[in-house]
C-alpha positions in Angstrom: 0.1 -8.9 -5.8 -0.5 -11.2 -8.7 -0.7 -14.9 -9.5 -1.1 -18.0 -7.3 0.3 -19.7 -3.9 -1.1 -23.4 -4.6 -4.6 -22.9 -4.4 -4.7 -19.8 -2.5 -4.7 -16.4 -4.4 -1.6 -13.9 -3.5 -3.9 -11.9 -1.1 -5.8 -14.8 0.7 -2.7 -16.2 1.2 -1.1 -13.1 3.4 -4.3 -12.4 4.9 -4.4 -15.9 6.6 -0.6 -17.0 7.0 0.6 -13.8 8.3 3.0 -10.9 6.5 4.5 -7.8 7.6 4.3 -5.1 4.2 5.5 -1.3 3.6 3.2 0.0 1.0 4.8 2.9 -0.8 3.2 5.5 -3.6 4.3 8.5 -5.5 2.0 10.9 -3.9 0.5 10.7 -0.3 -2.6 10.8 -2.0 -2.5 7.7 -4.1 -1.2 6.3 -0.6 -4.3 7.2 0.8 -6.2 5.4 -2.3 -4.0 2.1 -1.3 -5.1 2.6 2.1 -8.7 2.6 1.0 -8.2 -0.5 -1.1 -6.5 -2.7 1.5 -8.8 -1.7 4.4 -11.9 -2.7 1.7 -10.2 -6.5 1.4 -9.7 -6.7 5.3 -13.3 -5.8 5.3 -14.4 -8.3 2.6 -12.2 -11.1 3.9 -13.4 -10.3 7.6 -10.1 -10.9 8.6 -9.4 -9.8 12.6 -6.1 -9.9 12.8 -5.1 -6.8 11.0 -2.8 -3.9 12.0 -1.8 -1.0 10.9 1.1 -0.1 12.2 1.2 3.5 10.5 -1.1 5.1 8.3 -0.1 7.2 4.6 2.4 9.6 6.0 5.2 11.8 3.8 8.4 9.4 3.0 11.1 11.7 4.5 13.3 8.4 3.3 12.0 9.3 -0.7 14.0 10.0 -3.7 14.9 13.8 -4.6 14.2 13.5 -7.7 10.8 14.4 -9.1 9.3 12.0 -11.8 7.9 13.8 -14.5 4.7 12.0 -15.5 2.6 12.7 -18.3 -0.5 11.7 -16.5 0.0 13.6 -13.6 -2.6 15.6 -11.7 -2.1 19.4 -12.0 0.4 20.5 -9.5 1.4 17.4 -8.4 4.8 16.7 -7.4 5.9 12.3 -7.8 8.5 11.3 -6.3 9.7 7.3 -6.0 8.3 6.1 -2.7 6.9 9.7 -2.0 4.5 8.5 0.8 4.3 5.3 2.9 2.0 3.0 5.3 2.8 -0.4 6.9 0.8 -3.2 7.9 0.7 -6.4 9.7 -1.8 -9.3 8.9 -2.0 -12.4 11.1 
């Protein structure tokens, strides 16, 4: 999340007001990078009241169609909300 909530940035505001999120990736392993970055801020902000309600799993809800990406690793399949995780703050 980008930009501004008054003076609060995007990410201090949901850590201390309170959000329910479903982060979503191409590939369960950039899931599991996003996982990484959000527990990293919870540990930063030494916020408390954090759950996760599940952690990067397989998308059986994805799309069917592959994305072909330049960039991609070797043997890597992408696939519009491939993997998932949600998580409650506050």
């Amino acid at each position: 999340m980008m930009g501004k909530l008054s003076d609060e940035t995007c990410d201090e505001h949901i850590l201390m007001n309170g959000s329910l999120f479903v982060v979503t990736a191409y590939t369960y392993e950039e899931c599991e990078d996003d996982e990484e970055v959000i527990t990293a801020l919870v540990n930063d902000q030494a916020v408390e009241n954090v759950h996760q309600l599940w952690s990067p799993e397989i998308n059986t809800f994805s799309s069917r169609r592959q994305r072909i990406t330049q960039s991609a690793d070797a043997g890597r399949q992408y696939f519009e909300n491939g993997a998932w995780q949600a998580w409650l703050f506050g």
